[in-house]
PDB file of N, H, CA, C and O in Angstrom:
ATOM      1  N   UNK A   1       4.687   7.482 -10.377  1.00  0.00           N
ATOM      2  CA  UNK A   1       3.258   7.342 -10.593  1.00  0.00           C
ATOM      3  C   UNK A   1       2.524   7.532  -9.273  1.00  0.00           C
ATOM      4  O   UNK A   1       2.892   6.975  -8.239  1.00  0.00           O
ATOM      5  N   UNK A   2       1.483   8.331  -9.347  1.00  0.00           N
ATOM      6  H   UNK A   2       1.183   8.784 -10.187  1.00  0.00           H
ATOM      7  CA  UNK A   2       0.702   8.347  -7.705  1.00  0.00           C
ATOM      8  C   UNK A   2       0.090   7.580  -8.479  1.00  0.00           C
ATOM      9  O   UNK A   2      -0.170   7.376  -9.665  1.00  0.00           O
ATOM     10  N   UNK A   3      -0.138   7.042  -6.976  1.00  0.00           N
ATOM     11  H   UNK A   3       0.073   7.208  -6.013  1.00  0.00           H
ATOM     12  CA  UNK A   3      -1.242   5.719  -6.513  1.00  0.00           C
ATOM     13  C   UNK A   3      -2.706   6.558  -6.291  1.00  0.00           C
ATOM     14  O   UNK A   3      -2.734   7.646  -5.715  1.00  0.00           O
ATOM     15  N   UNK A   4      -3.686   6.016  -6.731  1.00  0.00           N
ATOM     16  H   UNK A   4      -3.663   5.133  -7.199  1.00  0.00           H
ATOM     17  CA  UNK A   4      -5.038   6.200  -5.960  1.00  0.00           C
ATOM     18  C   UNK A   4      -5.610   5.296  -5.585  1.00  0.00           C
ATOM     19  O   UNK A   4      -6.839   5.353  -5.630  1.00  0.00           O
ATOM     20  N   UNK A   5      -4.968   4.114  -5.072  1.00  0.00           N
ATOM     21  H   UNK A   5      -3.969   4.068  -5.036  1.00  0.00           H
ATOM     22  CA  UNK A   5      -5.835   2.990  -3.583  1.00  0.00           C
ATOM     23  C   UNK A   5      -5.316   3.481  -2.461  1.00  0.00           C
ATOM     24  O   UNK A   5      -4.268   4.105  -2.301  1.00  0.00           O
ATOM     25  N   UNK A   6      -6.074   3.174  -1.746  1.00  0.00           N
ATOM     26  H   UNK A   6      -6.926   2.666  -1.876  1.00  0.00           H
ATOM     27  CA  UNK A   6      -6.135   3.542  -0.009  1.00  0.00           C
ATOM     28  C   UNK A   6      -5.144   3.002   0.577  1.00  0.00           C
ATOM     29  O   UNK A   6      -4.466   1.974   0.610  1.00  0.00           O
ATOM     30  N   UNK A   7      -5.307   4.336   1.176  1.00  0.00           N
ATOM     31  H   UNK A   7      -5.857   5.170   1.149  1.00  0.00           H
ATOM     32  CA  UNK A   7      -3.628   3.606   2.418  1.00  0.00           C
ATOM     33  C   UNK A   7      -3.946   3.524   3.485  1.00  0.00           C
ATOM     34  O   UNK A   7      -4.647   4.497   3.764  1.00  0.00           O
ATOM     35  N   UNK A   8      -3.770   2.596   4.641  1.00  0.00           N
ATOM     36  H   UNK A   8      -3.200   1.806   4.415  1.00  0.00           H
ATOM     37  CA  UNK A   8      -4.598   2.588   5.876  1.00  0.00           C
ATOM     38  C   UNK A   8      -3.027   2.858   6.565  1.00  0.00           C
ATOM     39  O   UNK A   8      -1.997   2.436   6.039  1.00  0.00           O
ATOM     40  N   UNK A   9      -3.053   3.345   7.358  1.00  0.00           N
ATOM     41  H   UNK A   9      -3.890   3.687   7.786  1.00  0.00           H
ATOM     42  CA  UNK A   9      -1.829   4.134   8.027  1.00  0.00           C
ATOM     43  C   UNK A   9      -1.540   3.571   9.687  1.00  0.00           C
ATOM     44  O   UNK A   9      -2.486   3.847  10.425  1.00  0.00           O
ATOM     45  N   UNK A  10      -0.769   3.077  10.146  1.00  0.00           N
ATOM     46  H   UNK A  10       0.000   2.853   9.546  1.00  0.00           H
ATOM     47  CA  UNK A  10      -1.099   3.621  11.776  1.00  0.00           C
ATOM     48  C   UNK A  10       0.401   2.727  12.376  1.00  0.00           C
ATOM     49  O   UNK A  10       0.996   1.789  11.845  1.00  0.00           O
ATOM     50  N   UNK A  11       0.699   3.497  13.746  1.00  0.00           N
ATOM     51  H   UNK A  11       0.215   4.258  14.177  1.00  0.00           H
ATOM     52  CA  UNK A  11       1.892   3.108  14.324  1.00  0.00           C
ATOM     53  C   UNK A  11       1.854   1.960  15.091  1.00  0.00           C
ATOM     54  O   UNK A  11       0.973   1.706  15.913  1.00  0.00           O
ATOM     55  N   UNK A  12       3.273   0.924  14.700  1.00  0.00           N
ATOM     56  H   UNK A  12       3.989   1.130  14.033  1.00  0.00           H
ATOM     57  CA  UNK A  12       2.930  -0.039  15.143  1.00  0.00           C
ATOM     58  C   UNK A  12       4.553  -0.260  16.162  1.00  0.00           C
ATOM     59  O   UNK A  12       5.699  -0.389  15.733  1.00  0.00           O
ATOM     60  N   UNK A  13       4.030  -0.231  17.671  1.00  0.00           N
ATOM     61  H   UNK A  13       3.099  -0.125  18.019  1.00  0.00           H
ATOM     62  CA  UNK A  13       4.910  -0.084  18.545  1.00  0.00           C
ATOM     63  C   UNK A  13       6.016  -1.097  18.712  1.00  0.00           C
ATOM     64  O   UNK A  13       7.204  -0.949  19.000  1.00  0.00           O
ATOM     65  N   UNK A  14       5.150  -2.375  18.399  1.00  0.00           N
ATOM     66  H   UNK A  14       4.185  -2.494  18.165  1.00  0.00           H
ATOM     67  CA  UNK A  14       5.897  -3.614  18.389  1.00  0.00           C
ATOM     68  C   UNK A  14       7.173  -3.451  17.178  1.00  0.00           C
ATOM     69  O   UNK A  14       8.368  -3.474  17.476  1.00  0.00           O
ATOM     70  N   UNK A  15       6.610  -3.275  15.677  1.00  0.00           N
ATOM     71  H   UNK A  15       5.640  -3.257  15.435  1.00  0.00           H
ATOM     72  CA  UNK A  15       7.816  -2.747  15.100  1.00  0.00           C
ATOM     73  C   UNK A  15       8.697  -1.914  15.032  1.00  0.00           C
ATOM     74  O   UNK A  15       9.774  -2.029  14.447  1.00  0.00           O
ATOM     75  N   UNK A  16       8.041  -0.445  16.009  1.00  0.00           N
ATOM     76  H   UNK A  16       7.166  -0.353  16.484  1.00  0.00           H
ATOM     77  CA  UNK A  16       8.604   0.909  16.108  1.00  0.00           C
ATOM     78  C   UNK A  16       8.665   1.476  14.469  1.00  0.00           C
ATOM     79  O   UNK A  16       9.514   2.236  14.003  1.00  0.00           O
ATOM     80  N   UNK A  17       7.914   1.080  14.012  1.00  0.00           N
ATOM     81  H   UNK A  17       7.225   0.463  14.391  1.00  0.00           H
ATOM     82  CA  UNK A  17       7.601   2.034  12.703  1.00  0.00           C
ATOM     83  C   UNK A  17       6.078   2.049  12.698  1.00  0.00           C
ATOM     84  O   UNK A  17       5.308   1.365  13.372  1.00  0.00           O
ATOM     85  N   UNK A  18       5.870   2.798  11.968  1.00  0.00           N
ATOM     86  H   UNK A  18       6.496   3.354  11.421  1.00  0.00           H
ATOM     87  CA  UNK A  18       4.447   3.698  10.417  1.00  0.00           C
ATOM     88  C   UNK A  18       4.236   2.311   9.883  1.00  0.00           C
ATOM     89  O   UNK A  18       5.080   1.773   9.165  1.00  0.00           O
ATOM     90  N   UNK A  19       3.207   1.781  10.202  1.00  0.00           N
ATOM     91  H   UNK A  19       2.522   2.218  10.784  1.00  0.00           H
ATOM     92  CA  UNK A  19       3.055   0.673   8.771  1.00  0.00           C
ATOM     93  C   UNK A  19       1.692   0.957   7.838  1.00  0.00           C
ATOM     94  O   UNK A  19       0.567   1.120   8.309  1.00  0.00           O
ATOM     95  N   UNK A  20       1.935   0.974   6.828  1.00  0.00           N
ATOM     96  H   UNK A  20       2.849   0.841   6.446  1.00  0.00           H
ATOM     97  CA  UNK A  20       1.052   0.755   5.605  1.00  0.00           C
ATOM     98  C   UNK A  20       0.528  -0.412   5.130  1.00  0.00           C
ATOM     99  O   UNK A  20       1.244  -1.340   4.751  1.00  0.00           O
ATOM    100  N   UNK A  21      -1.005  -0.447   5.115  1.00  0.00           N
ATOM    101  H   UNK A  21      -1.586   0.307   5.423  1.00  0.00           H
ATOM    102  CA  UNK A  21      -1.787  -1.306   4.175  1.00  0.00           C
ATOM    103  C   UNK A  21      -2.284  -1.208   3.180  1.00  0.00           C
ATOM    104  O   UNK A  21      -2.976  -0.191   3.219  1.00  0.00           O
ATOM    105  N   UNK A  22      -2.352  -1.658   2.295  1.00  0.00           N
ATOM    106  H   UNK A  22      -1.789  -2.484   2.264  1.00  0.00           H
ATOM    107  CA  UNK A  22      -2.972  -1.227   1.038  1.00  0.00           C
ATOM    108  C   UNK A  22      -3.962  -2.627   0.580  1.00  0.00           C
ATOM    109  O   UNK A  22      -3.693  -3.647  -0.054  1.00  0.00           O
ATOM    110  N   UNK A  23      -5.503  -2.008   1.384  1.00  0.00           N
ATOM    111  H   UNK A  23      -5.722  -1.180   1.899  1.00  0.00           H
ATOM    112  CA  UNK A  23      -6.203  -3.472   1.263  1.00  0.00           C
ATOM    113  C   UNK A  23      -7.078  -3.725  -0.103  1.00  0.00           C
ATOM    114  O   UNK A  23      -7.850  -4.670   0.057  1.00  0.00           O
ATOM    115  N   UNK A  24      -7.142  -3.241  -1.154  1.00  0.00           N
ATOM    116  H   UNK A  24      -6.514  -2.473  -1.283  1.00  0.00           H
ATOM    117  CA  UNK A  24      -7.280  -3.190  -2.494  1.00  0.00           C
ATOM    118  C   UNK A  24      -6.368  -4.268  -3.519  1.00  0.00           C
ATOM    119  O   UNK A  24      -6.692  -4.861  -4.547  1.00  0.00           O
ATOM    120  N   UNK A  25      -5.002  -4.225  -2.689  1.00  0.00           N
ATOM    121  H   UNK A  25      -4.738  -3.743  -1.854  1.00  0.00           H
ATOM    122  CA  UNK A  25      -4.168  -4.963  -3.447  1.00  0.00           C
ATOM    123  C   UNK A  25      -3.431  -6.346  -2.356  1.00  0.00           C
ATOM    124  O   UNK A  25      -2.577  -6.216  -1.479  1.00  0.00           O
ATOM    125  N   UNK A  26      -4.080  -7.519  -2.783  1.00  0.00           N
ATOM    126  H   UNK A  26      -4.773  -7.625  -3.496  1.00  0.00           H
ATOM    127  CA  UNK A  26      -3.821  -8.526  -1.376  1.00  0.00           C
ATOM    128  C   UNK A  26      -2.366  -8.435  -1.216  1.00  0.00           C
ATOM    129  O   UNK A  26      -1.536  -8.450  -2.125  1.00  0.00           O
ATOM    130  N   UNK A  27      -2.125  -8.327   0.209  1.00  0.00           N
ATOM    131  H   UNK A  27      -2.800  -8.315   0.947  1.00  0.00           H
ATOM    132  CA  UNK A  27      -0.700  -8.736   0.828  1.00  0.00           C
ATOM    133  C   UNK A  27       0.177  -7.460   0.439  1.00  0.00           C
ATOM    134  O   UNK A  27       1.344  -7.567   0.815  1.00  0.00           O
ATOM    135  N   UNK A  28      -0.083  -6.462  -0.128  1.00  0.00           N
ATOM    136  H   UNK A  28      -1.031  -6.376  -0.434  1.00  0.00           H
ATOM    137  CA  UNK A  28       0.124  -5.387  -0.302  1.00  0.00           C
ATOM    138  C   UNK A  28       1.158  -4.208   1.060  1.00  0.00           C
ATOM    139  O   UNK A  28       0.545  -3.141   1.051  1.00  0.00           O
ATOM    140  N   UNK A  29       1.938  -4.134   1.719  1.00  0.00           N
ATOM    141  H   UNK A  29       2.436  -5.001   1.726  1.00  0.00           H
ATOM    142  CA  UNK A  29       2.076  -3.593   2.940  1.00  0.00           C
ATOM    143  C   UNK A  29       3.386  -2.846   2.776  1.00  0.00           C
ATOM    144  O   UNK A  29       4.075  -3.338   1.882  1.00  0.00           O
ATOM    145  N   UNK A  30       4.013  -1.628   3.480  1.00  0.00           N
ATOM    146  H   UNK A  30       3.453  -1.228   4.206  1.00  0.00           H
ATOM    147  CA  UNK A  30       5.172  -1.126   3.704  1.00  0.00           C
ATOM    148  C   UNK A  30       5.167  -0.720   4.932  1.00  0.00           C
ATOM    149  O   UNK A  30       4.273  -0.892   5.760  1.00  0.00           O
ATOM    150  N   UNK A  31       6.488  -0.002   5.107  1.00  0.00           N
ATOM    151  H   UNK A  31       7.215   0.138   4.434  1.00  0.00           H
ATOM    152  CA  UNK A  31       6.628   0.563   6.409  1.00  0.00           C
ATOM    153  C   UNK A  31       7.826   1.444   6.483  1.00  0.00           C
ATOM    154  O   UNK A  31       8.550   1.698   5.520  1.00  0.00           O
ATOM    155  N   UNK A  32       7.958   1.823   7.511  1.00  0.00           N
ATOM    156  H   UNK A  32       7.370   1.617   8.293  1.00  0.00           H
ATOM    157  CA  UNK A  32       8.981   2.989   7.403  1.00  0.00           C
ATOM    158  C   UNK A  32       8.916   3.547   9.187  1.00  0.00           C
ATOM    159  O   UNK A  32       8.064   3.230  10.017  1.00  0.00           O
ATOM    160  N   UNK A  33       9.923   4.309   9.348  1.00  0.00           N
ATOM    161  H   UNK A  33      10.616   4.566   8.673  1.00  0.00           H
ATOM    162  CA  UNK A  33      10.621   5.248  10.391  1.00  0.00           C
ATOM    163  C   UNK A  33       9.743   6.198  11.063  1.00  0.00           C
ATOM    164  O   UNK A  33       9.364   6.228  12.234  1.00  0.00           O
ATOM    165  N   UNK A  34       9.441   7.158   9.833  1.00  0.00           N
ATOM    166  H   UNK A  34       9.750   7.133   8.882  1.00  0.00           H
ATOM    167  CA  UNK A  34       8.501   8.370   9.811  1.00  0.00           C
ATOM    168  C   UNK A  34       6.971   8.041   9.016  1.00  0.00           C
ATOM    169  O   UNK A  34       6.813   7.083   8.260  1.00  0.00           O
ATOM    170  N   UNK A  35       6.135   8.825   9.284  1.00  0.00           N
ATOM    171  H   UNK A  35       6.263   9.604   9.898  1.00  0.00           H
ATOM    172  CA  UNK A  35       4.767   8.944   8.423  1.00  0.00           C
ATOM    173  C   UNK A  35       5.890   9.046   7.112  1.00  0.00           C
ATOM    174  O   UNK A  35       6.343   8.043   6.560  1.00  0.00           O
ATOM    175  N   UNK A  36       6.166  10.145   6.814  1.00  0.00           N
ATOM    176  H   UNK A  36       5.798  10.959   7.263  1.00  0.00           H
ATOM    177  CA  UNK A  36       6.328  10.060   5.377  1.00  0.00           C
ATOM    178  C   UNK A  36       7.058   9.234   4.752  1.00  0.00           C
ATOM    179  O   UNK A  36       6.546   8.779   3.730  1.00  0.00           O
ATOM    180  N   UNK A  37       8.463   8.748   5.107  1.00  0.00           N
ATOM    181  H   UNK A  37       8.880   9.118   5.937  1.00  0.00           H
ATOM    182  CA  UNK A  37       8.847   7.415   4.917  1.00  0.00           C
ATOM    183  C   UNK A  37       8.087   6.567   4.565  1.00  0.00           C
ATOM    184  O   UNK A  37       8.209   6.232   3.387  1.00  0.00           O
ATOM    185  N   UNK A  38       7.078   5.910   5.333  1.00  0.00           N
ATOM    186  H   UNK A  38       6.979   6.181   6.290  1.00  0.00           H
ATOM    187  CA  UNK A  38       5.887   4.757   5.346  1.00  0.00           C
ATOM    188  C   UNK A  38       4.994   5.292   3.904  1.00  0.00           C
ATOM    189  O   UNK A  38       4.900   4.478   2.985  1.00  0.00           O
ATOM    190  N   UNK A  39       4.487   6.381   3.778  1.00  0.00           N
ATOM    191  H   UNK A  39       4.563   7.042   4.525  1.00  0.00           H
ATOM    192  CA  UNK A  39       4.395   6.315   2.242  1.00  0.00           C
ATOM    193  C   UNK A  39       4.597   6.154   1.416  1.00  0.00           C
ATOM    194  O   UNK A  39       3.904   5.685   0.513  1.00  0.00           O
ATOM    195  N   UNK A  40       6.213   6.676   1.439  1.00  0.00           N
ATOM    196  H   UNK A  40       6.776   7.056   2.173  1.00  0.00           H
ATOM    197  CA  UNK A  40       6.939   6.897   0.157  1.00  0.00           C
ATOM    198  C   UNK A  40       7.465   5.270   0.204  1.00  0.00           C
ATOM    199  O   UNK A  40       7.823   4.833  -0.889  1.00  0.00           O
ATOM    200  N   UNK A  41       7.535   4.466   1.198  1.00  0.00           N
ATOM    201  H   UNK A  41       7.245   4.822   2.086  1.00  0.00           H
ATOM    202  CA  UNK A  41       7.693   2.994   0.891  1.00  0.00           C
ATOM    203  C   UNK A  41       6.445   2.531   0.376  1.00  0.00           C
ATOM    204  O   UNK A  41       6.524   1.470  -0.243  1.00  0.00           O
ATOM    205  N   UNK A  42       5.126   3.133   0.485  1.00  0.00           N
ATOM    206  H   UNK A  42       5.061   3.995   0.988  1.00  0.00           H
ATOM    207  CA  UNK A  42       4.431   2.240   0.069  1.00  0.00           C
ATOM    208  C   UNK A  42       3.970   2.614  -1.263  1.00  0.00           C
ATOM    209  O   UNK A  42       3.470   1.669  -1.873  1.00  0.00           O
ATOM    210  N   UNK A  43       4.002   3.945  -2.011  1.00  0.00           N
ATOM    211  H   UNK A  43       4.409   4.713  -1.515  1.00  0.00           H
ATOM    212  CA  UNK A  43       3.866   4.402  -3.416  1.00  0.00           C
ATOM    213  C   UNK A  43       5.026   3.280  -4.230  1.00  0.00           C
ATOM    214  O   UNK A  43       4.691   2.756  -5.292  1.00  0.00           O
ATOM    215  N   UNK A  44       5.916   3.095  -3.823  1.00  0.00           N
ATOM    216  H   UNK A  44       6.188   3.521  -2.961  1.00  0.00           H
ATOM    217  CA  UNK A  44       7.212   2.104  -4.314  1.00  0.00           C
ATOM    218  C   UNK A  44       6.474   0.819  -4.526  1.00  0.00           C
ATOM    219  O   UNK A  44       6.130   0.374  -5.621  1.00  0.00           O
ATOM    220  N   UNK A  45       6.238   0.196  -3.189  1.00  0.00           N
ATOM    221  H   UNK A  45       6.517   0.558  -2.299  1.00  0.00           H
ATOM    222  CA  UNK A  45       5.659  -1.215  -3.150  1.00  0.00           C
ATOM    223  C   UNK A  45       4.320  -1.117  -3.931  1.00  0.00           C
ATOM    224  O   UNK A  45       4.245  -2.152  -4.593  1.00  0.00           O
ATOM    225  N   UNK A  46       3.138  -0.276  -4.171  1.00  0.00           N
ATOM    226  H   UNK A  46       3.199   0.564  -3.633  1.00  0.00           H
ATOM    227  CA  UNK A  46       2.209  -0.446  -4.622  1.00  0.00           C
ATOM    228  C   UNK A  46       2.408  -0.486  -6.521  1.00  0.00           C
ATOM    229  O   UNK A  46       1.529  -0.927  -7.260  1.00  0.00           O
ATOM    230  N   UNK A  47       3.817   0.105  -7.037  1.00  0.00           N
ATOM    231  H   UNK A  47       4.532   0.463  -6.436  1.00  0.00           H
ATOM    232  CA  UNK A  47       3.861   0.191  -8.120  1.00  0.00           C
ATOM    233  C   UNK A  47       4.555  -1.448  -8.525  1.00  0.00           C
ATOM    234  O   UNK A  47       4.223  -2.210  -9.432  1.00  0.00           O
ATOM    235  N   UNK A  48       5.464  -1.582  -7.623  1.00  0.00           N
ATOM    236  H   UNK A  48       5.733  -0.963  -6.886  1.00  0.00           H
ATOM    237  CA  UNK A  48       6.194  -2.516  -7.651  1.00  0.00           C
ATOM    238  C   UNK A  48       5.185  -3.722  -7.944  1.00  0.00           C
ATOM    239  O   UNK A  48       5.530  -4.528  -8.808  1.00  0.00           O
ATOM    240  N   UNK A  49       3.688  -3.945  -7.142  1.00  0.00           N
ATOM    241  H   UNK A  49       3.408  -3.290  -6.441  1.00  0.00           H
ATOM    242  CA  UNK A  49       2.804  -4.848  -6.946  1.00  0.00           C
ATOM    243  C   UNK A  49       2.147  -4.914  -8.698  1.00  0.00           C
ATOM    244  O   UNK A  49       2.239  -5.858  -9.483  1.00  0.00           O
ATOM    245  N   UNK A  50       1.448  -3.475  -8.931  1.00  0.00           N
ATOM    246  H   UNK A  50       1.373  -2.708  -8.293  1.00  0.00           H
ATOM    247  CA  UNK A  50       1.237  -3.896 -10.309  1.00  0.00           C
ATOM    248  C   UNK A  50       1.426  -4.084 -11.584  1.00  0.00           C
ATOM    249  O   UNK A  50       0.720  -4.219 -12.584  1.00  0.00           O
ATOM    250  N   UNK A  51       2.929  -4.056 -11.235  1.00  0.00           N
ATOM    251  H   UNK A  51       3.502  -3.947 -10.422  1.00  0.00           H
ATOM    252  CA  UNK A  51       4.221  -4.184 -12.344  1.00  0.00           C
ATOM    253  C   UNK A  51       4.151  -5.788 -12.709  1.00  0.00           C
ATOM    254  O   UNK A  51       4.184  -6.318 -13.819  1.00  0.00           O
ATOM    255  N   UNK A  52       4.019  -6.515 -11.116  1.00  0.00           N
ATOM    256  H   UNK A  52       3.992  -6.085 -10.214  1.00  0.00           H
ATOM    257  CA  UNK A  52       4.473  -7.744 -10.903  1.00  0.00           C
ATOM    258  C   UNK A  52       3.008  -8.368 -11.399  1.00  0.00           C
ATOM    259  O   UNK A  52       3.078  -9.494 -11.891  1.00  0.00           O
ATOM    260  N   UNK A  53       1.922  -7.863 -11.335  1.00  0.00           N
ATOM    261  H   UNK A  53       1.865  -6.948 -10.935  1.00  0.00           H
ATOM    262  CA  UNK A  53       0.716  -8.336 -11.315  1.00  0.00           C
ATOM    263  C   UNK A  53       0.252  -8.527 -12.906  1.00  0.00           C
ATOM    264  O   UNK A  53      -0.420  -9.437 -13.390  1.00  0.00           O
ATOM    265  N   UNK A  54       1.089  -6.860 -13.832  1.00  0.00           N
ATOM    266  H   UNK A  54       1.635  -6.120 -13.439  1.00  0.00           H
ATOM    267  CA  UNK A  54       0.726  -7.149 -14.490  1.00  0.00           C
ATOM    268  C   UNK A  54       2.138  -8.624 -15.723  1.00  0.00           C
ATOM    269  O   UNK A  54       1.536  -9.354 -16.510  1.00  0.00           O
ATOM    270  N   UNK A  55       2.906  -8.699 -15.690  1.00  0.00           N
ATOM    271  H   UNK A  55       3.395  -8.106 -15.050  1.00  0.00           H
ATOM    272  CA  UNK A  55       3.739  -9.434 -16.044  1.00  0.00           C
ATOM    273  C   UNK A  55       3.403 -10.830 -15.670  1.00  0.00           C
ATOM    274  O   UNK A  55       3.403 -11.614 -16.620  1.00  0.00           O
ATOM    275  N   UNK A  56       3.114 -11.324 -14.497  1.00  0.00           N
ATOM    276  H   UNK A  56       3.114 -10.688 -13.726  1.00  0.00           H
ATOM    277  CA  UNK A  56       2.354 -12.771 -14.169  1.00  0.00           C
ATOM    278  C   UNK A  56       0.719 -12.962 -15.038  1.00  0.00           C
ATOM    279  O   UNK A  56       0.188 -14.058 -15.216  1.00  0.00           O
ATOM    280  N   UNK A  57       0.144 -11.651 -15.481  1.00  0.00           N
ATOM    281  H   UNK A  57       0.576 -10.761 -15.336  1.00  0.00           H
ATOM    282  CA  UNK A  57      -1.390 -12.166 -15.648  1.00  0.00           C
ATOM    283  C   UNK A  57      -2.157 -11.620 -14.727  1.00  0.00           C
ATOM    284  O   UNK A  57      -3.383 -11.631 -14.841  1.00  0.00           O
ATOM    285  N   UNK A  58      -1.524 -11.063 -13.679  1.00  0.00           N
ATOM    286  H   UNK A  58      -0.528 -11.054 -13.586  1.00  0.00           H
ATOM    287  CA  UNK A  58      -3.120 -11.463 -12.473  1.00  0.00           C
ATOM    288  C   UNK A  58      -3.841 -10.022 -12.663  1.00  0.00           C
ATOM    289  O   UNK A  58      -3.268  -9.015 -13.079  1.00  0.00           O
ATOM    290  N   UNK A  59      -5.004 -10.097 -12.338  1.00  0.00           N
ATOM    291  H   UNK A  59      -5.470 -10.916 -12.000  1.00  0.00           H
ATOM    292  CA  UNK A  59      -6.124  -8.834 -12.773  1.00  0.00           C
ATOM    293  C   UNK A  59      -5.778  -7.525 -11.448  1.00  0.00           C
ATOM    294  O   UNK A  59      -5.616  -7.597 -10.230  1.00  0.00           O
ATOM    295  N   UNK A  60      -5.779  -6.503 -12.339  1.00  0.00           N
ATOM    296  H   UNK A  60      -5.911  -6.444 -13.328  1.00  0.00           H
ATOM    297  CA  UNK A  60      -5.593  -5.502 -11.620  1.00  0.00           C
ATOM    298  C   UNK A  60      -6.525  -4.543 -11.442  1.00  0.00           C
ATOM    299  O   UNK A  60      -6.926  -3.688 -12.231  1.00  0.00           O
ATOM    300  N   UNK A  61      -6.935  -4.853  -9.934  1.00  0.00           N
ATOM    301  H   UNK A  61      -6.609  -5.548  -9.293  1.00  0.00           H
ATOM    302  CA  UNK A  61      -8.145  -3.903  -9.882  1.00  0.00           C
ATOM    303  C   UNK A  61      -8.399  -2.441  -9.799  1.00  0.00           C
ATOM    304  O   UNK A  61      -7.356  -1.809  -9.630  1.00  0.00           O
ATOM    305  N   UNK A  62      -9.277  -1.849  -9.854  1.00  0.00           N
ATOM    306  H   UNK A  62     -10.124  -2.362  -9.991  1.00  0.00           H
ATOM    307  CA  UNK A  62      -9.357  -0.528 -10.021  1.00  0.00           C
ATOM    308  C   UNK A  62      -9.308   0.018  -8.504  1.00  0.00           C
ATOM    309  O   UNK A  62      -9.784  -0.708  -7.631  1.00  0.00           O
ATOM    310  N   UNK A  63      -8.742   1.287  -8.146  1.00  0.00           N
ATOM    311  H   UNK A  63      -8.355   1.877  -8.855  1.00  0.00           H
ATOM    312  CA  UNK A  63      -9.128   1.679  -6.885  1.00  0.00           C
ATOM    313  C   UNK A  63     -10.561   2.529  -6.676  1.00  0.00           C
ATOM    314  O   UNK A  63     -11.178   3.297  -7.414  1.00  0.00           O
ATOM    315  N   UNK A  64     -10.799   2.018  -5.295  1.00  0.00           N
ATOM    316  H   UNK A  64     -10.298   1.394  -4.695  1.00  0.00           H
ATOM    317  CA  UNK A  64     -12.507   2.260  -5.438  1.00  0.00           C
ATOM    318  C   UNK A  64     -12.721   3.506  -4.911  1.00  0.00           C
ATOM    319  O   UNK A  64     -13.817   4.048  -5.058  1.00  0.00           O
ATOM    320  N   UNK A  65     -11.453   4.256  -4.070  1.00  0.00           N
ATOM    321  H   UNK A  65     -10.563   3.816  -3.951  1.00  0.00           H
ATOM    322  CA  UNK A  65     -11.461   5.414  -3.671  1.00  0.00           C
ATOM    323  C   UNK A  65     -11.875   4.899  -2.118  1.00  0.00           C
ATOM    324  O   UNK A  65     -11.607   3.769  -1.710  1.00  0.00           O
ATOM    325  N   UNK A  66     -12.892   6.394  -0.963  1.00  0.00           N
ATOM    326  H   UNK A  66     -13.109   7.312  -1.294  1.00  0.00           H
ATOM    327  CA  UNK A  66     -12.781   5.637   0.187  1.00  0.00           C
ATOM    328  C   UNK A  66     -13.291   4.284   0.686  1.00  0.00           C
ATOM    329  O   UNK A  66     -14.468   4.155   0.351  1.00  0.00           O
ATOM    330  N   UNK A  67     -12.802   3.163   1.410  1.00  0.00           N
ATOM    331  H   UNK A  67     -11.845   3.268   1.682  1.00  0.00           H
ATOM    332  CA  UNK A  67     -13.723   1.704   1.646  1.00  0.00           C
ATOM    333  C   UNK A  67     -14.616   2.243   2.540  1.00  0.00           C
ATOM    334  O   UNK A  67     -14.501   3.441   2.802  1.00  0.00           O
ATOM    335  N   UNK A  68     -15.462   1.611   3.046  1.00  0.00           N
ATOM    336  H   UNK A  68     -15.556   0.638   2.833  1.00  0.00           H
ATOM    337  CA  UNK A  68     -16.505   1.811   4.124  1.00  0.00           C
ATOM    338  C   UNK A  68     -16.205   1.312   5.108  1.00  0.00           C
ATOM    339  O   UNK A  68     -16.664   1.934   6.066  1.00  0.00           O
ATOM    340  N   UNK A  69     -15.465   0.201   5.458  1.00  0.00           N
ATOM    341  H   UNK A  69     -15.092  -0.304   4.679  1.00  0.00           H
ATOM    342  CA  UNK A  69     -14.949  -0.351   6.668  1.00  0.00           C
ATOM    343  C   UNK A  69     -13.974   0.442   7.203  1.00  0.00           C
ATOM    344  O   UNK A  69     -13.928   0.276   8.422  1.00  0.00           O
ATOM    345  N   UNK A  70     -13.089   1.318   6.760  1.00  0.00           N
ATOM    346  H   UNK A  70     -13.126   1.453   5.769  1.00  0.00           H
ATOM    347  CA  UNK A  70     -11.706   2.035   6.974  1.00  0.00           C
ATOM    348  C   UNK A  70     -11.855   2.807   7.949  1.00  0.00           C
ATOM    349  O   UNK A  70     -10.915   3.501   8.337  1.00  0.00           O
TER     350      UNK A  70
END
């Protein structure tokens, strides 16, 4: 399934990986080796999130496309 919430992207030295945010969906995050790695972990984790979201109940929001703060 592609995702359409935002992915905020950027290298994080301290971990030595790509980390991913996905601030649409709280606590939402992956990471990986490479840029593309760090995606393809986070298309996983973001499905994984509203699998889990929807089976508990919790409301799943729509993606709003670009944020304004980003």
């Amino acid at each position: 399934m592609e995702s359409k919430y935002e992915m905020i992207i950027y290298w994080s030295s301290e971990d030595n990986a790509f980390i991913v945010e996905v601030p649409e969906l709280p606590g939402c995050m992956a990471d990986g080796r490479t840029y593309q790695e760090a995606v393809a972990n986070a298309e996983k984790i973001i499905n994984e999130w509203l699998e889990t979201a929807k089976e508990i109940g919790r409301a799943v929001p729509q993606p709003k496309g670009k944020l304004m703060y980003a």
